[in-house]
MARBA-3410 file (N, C-alpha, C, O; in Angstrom, 1 decimal):
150
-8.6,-31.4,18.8,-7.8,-30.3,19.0,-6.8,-30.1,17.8,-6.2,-29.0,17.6 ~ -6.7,-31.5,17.0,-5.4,-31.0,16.2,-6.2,-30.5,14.9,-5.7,-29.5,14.5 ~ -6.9,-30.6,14.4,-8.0,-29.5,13.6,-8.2,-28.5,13.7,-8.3,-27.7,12.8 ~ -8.4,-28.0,15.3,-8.3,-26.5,15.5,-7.2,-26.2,15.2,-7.2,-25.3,14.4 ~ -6.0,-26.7,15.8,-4.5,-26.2,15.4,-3.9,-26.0,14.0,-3.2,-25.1,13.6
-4.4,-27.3,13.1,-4.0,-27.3,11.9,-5.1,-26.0,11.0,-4.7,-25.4,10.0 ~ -6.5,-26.0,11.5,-6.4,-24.8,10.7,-6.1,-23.1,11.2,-6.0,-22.1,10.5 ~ -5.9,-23.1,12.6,-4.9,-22.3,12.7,-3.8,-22.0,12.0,-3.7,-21.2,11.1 ~ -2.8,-22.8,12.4,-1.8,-22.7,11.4,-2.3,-22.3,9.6,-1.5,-21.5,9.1 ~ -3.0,-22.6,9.2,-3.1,-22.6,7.7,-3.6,-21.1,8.0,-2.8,-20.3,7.4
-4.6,-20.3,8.9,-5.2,-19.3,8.2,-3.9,-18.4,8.3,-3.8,-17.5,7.5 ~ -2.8,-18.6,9.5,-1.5,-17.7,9.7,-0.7,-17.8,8.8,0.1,-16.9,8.8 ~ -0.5,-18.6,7.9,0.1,-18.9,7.0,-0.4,-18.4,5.6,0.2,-18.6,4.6 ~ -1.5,-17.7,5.6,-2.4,-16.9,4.3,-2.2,-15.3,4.9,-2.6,-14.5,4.2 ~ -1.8,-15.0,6.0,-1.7,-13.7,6.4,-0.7,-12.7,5.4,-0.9,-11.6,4.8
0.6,-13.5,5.5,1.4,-12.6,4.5,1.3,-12.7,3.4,1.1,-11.6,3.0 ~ 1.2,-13.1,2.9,0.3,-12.8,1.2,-1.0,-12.4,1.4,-1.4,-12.1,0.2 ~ -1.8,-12.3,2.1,-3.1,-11.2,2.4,-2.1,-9.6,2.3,-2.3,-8.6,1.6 ~ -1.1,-9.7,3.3,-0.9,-8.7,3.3,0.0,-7.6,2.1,0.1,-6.4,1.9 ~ 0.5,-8.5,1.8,1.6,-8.3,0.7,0.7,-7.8,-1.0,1.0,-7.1,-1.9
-0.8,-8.8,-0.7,-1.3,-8.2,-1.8,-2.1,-6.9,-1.4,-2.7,-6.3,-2.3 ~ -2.2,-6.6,-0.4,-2.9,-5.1,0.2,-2.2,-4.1,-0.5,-2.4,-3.5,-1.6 ~ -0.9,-4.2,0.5,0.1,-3.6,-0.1,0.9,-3.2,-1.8,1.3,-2.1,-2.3 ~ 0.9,-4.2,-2.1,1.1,-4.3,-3.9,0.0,-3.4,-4.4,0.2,-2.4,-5.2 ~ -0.9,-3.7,-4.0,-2.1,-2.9,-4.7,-2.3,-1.8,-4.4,-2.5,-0.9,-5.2
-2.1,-1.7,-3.4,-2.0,0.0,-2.5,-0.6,1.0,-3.3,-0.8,2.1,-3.9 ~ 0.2,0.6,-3.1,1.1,1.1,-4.0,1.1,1.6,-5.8,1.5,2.5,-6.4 ~ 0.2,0.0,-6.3,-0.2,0.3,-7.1,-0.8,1.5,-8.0,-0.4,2.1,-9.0 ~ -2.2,1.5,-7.0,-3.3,2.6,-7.1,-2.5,4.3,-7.1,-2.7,5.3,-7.8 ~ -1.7,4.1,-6.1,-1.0,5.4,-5.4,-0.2,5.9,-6.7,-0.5,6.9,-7.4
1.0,5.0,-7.0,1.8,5.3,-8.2,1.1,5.0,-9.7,1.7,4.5,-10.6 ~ 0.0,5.4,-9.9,-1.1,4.9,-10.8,0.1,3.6,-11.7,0.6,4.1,-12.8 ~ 0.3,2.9,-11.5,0.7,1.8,-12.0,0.0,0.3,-12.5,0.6,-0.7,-12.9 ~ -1.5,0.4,-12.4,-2.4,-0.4,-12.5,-2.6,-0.8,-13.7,-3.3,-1.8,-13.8 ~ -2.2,-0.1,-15.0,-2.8,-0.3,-16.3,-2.2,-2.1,-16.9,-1.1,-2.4,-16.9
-3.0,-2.7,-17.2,-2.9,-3.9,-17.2,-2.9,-5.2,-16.1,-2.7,-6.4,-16.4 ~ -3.1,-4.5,-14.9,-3.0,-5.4,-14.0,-4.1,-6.1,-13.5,-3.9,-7.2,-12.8 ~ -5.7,-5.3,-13.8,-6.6,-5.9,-13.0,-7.3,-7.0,-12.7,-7.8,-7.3,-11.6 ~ -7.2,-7.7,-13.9,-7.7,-9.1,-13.6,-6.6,-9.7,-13.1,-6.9,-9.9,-11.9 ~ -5.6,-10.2,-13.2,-4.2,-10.4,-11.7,-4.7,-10.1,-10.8,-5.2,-10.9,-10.0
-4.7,-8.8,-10.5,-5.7,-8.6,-9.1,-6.5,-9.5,-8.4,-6.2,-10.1,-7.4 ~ -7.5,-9.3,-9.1,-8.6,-9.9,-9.1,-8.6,-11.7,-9.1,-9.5,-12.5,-8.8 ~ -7.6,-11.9,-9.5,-7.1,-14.0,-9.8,-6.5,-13.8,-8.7,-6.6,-14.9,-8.2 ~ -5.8,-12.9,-7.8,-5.0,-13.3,-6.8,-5.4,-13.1,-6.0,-4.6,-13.4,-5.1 ~ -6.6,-12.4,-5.5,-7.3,-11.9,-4.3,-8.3,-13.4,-4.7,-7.9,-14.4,-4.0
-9.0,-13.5,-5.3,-9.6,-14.7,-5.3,-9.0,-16.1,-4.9,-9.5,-17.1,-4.3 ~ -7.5,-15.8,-5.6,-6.8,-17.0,-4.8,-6.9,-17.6,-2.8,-7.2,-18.5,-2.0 ~ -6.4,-16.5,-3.0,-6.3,-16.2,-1.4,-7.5,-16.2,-0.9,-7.6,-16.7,0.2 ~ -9.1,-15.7,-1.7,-10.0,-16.2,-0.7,-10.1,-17.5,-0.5,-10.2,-18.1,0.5 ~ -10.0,-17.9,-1.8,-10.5,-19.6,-1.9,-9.5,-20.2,-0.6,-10.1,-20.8,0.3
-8.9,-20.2,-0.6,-7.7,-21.0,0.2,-8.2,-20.3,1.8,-7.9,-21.2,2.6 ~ -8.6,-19.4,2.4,-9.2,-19.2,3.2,-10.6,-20.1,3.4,-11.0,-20.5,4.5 ~ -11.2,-20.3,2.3,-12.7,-21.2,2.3,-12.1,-22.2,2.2,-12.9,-23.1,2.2 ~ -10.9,-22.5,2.0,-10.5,-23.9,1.8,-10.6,-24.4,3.3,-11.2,-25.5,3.6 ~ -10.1,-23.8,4.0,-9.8,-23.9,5.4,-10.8,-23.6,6.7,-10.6,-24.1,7.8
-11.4,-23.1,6.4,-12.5,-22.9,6.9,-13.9,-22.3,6.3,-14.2,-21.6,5.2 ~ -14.8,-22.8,7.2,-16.1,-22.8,6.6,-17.1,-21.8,7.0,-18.3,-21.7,6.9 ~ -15.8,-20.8,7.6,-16.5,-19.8,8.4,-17.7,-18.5,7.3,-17.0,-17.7,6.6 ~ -19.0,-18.3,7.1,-18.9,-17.5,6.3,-18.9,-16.1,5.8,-19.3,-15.7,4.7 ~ -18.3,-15.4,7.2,-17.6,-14.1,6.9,-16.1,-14.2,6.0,-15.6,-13.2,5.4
-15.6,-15.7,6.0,-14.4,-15.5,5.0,-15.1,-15.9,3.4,-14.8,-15.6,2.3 ~ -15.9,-16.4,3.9,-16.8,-16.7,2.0,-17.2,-15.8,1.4,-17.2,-15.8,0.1 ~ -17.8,-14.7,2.1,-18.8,-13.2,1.7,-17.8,-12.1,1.6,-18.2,-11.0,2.0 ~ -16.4,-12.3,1.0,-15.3,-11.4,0.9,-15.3,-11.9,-0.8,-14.5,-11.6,-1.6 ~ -16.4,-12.8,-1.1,-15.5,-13.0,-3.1,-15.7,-11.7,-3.2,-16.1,-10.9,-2.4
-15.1,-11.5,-4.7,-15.4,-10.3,-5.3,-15.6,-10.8,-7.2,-14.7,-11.2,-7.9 ~ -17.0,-10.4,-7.6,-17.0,-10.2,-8.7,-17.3,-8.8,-9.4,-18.4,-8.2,-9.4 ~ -15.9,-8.3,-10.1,-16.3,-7.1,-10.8,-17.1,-7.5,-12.1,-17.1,-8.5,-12.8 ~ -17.6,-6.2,-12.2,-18.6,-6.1,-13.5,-17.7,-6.5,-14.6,-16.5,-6.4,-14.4 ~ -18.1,-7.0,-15.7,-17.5,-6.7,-17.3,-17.0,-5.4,-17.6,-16.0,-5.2,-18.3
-17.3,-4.8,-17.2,-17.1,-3.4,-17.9,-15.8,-2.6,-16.8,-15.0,-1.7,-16.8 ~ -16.2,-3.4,-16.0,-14.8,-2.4,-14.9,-13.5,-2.3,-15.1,-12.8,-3.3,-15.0 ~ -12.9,-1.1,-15.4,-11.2,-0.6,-15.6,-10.4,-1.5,-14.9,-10.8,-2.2,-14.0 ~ -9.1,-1.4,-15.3,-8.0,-2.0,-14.8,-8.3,-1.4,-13.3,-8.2,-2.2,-12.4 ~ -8.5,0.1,-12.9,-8.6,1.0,-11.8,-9.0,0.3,-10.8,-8.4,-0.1,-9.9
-10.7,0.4,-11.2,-11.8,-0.2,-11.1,-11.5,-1.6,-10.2,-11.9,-1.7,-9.0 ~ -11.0,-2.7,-10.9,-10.5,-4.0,-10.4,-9.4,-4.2,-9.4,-9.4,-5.1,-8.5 ~ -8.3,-3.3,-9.7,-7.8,-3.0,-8.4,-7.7,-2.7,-7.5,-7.1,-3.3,-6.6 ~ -8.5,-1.4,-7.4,-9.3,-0.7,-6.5,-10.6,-1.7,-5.3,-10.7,-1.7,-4.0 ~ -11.3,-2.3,-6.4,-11.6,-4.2,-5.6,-11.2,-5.2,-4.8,-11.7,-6.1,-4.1
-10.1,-4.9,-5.2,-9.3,-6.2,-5.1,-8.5,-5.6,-3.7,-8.4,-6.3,-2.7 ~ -8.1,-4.6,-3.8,-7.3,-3.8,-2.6,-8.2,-3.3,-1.4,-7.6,-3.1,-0.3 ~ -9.6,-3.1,-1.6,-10.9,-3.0,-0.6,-10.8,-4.6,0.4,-10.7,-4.9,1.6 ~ -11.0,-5.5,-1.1,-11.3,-6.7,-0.3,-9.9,-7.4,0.6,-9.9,-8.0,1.7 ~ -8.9,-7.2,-0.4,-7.5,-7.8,0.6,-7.2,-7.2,1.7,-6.4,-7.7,2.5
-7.9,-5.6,1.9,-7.9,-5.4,3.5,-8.3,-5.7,4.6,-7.8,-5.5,5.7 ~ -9.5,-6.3,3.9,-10.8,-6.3,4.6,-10.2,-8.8,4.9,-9.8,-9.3,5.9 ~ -10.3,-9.2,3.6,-9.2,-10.1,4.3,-8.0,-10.3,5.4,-8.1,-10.9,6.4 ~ -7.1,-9.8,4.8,-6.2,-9.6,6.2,-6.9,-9.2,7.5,-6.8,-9.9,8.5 ~ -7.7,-8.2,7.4,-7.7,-7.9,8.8,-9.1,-9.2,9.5,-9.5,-9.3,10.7
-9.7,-10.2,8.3,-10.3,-11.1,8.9,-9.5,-12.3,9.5,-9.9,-12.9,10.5 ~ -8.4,-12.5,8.8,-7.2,-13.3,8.8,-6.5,-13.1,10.5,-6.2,-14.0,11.3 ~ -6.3,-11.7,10.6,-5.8,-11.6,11.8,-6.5,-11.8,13.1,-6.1,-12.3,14.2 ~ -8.0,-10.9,12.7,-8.9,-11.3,13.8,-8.7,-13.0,14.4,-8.1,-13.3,15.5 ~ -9.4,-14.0,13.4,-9.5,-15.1,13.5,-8.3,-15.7,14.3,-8.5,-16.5,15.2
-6.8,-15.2,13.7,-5.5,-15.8,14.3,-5.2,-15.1,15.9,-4.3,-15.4,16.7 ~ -6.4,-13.9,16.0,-5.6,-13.3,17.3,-4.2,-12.5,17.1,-3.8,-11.9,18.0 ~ -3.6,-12.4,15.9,-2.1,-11.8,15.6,-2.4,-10.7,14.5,-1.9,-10.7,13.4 ~ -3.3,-9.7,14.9,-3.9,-8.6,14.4,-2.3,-7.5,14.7,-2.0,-7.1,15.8 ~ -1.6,-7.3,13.6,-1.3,-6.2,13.6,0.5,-6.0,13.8,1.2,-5.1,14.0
0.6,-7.8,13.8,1.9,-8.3,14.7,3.0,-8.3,13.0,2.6,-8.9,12.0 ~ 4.2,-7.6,13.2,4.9,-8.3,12.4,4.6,-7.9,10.4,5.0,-8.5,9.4 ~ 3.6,-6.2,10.7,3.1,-6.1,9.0,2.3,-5.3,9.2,1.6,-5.3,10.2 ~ 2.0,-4.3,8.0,0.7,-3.6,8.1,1.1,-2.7,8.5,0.5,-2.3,9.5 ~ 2.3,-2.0,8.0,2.6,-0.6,8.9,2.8,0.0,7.2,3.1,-0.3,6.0
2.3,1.3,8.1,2.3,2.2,6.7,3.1,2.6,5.7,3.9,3.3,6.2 ~ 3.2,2.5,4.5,4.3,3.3,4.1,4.1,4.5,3.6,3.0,4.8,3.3 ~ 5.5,5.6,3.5,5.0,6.6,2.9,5.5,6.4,1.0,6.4,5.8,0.6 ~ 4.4,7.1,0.4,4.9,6.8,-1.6,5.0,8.4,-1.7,4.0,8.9,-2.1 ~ 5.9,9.0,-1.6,6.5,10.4,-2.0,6.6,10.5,-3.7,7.2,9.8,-4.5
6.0,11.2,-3.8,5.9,11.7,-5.8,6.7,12.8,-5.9,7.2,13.1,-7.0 ~ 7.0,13.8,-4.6,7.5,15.4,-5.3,9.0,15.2,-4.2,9.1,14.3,-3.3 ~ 10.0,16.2,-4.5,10.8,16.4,-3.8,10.3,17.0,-2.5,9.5,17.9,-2.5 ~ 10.9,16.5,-1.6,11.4,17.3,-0.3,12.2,17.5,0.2,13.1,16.7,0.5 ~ 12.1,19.1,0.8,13.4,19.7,1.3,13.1,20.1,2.7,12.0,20.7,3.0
13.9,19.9,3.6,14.0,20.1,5.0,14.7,20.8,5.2,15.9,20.5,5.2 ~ 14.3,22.5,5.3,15.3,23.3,5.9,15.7,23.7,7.3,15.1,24.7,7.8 ~ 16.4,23.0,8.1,16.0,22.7,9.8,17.2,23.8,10.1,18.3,23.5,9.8 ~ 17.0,25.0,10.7,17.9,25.8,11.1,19.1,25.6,11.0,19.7,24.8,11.7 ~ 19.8,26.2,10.0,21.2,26.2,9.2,21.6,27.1,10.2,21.0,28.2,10.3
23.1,26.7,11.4,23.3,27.8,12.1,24.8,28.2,11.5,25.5,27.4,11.0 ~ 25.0,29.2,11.6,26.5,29.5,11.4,26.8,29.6,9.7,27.8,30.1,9.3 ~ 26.2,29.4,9.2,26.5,29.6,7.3,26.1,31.1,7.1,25.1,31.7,7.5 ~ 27.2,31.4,6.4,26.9,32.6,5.8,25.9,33.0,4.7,25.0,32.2,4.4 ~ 26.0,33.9,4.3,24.6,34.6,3.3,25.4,34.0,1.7,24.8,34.3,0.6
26.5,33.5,1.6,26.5,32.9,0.1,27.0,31.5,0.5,27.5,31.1,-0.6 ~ 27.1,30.5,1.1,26.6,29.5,1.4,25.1,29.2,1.3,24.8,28.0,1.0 ~ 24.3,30.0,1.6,22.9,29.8,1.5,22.5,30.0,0.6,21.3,29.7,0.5 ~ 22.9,30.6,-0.5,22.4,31.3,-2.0,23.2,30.2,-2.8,22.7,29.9,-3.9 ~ 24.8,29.4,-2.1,24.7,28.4,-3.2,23.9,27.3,-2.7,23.6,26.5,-3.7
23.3,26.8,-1.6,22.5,26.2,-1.3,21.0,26.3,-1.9,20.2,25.4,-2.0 ~ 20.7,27.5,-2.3,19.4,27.6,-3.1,19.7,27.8,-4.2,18.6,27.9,-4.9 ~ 20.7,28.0,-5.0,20.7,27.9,-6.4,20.7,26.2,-6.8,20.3,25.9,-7.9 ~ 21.3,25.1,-5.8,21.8,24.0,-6.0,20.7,23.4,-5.7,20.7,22.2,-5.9 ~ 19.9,23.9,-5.3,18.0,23.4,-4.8,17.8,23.7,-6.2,18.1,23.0,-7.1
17.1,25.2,-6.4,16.7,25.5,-7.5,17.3,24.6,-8.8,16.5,24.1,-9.5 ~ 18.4,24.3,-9.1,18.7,23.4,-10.4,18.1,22.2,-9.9,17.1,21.9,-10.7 ~ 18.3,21.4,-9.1,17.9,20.4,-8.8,16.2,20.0,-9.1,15.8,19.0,-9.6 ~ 15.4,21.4,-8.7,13.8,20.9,-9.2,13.8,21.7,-10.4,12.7,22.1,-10.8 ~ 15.0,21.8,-11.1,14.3,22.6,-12.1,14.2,24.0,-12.1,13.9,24.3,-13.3
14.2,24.9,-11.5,13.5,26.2,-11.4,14.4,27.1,-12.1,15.6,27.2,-11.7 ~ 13.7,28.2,-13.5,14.6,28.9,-13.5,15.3,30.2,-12.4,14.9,30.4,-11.3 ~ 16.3,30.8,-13.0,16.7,32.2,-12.0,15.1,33.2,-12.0,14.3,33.4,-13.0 ~ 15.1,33.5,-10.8,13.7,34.7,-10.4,13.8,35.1,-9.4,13.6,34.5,-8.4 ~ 14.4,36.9,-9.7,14.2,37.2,-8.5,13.4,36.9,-7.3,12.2,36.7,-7.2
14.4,37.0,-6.3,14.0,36.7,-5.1,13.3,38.0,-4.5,13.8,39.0,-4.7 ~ 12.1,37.9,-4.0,11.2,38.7,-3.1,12.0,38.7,-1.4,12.1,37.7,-0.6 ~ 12.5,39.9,-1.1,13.1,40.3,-0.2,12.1,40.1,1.2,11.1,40.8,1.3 ~ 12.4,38.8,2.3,11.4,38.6,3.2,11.5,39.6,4.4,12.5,39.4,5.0 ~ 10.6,40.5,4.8,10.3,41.4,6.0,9.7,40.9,7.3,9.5,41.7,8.1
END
């Protein structure tokens, strides 16, 4: 029994850095931030498998290596590396039974501004015009007339 426990413990203990490298990479890809990173990727998702086959001999965790081609982009290798650390983690969790506990929640990666205009009650008609001129500077926009809404 203390075998089954001890590698219990070990594969729960490979979960957050499974997940953390999902993540990293996801982000990554999203904020095109990848240039130079992919073999890192790629050494640290392999890390993490190995240490998974370290621990068990199961071989649904062995058929997660990943060898990219010679020729594949930083993109390319990231993009690998972030398929397979999902696909890890979520073997990671299966196996622990703690699928989903504690991590793995989405984030949002926002690139453009947003503006939430949620019913402005009670402001007058030049509060609202310095409110859109103070928008307008803010993304930039020059003065253009406004099209009168019907």
């Amino acid at each position: 029994m203390t075998d089954t426990n001890d590698t219990l413990r070990a594969l729960i203990r490979l979960i957050p850095p499974a997940r953390a490298l999902r993540e990293s990479l996801e982000k990554s890809l999203h904020l095109e931030l990848y240039e130079g990173t992919g073999d890192f990727a790629v050494q640290s998702f392999q890390g993490l498998q190995a240490g998974v086959a370290a621990v068990t001999a199961d071989p649904v965790g062995a058929s997660l290596a990943i060898h990219p081609p010679a020729t594949a982009t930083d993109r390319e290798k990231v993009s690998l590396a972030l398929l397979a650390a999902g696909q890890l983690a979520a073997y990671l969790e299966g196996q622990t039974g703690l699928g989903g506990l504690g991590g793995g929640g989405k984030s949002m990666i926002q690139t453009a501004p947003n503006i939430n205009n949620v019913n402005i009650i009670g402001g007058s008609p030049a509060a609202s015009d310095r409110m859109i001129e103070t928008i307008a500077k803010a993304v930039g926009v020059e003065d253009e007339p406004a099209d009168p809404v019907s």
